[in-house]
N, C-alpha and C positions, 0 to 999 in steps of 0.2 A: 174497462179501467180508463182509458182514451177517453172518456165520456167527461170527465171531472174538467178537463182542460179547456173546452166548446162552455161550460158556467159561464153564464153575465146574469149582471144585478138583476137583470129580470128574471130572471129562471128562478131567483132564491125569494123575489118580494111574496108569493104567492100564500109560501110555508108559514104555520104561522108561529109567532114568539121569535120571527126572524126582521131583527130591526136592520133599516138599509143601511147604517154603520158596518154592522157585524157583515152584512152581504158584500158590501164596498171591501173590507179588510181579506176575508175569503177569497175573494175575486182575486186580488192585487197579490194574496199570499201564491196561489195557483199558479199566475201570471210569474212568479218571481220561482217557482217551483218548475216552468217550463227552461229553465239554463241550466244544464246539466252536464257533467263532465264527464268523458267518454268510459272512464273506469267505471264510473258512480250508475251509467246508463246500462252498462255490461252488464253488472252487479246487479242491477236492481232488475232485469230481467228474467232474474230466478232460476239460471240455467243449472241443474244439475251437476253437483260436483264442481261446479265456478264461486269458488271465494272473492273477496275484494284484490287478495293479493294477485290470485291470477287474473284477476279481470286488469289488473295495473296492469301486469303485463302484457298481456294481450294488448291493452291500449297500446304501452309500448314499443311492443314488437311491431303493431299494423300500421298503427298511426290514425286510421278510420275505419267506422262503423264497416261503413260497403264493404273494406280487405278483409278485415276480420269475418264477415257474413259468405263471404266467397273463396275464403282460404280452404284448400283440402287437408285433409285429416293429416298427411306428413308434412305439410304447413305447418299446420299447428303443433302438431307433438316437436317441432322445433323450437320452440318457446319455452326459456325454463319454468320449471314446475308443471309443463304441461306436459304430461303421458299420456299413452293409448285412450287408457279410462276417460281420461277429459276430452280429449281431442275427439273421440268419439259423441261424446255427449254435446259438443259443439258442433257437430256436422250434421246430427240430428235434428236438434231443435232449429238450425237455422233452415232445415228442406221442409220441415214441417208447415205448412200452407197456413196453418190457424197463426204461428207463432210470425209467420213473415207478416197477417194478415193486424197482429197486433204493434207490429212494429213500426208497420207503414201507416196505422192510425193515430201512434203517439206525435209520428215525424208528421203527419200531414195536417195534427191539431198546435200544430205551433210549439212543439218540443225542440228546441235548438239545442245538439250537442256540442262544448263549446270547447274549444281548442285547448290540447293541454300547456300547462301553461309549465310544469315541473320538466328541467332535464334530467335526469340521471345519470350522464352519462359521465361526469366529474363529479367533484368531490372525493371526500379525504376514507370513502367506501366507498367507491364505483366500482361497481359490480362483482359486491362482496354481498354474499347470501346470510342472513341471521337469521336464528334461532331465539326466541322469546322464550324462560318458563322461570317461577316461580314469583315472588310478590317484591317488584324494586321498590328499595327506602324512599324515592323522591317520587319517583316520574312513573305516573301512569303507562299501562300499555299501548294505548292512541299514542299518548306525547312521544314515548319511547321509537313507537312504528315510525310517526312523524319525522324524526330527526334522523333515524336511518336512512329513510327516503328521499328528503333534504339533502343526505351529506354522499347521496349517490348510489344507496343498498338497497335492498330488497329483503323480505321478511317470508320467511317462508313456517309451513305449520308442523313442521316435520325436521330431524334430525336426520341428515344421511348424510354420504361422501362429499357430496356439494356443499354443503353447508362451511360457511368460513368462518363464523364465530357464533356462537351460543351468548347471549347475555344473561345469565344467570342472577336473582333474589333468591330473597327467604325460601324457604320450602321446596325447593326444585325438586323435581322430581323424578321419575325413569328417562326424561332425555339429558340431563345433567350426565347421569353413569353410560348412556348410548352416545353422547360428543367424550368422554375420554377415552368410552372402547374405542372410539375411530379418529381418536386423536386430533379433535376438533378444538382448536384455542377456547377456553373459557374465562369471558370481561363480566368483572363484576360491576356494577351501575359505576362506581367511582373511575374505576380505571376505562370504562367508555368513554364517560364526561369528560375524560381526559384527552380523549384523540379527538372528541368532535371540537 
């Protein structure tokens, strides 16, 4: 997979119905696909049981690739959303030889992971855990993640005790009735827009 990033114009004039336009754009698109941000880098690593949400965190909680690669298992399961299951499945793949072997190929072919640029650690939700379910009137589930994360929160995929607010749409479903058995506030889109 490392292999896509080492492409120059020359590599692609060869192929044929491949005009040096399209070779030049390819290149330049690659080139602009090697800035990557540490969550996005986490993520895109396919580790078992690592969503985007934990890979934020993780970014978060480490700050760099190298801490996160070198954290022990009760390192990690110190991170919220991260438990045993995960923490495990990250201690793994990072001792795994093949997976160190692809990692130090992406970073050595000019993969820059670039510093996060998001605090979380204010705003008007700092370190307040949400719940997403059913279909909001306005705002997409991206835009909706977006602004929670913006305004200091974190989104998680699951309703438990931790959880500090549910945002609730149309159709909600079994975690609707699991946040009022456990007494979880529930914002419907209007009354969020309201506090952001």
């Amino acid at each position: 997979a490392a292999d896509i990033f080492t492409l120059t114009v020359g590599d692609l004039a060869p192929l044929e119905r491949f005009a040096e336009k399209s070779a030049e754009n390819l290149v330049r698109a690659i080139g602009a696909a090697k800035k990557i941000s540490l969550p996005r880098f986490i993520f895109s690593l396919g580790i078992p049981h690592v969503g985007e949400e934990t890979a934020v965190r993780l970014a978060e909680h480490f700050g760099t690739l190298k801490k996160v690669m070198g954290a022990s298992e009760e390192q990690l399961a110190e991170v919220p959303d991260v438990g045993k299951k995960v923490a495990q499945s990250l201690v793994e793949y990072f001792r795994d030889s093949l997976s160190q072997k692809r990692i130090d190929d992406l970073l050595r072919n000019g993969v820059n992971i670039q510093k996060m640029e998001v605090s979380k650690k204010s705003g008007v939700f700092a370190g307040k855990v949400f719940v997403l379910t059913g279909a909001l009137p306005s705002l997409g589930r991206d835009e909706a993640t977006e602004m929670i994360r913006s305004a200091g929160g974190s989104v998680s995929g699951s309703v438990s005790k931790k959880t500090d607010y549910l945002l609730a749409g149309e159709n909600a479903g079994s975690k609707l009735q699991k946040a009022k058995d456990l007494g979880v506030p529930v914002l419907t889109e209007q009354a969020f827009l309201q506090q952001i």
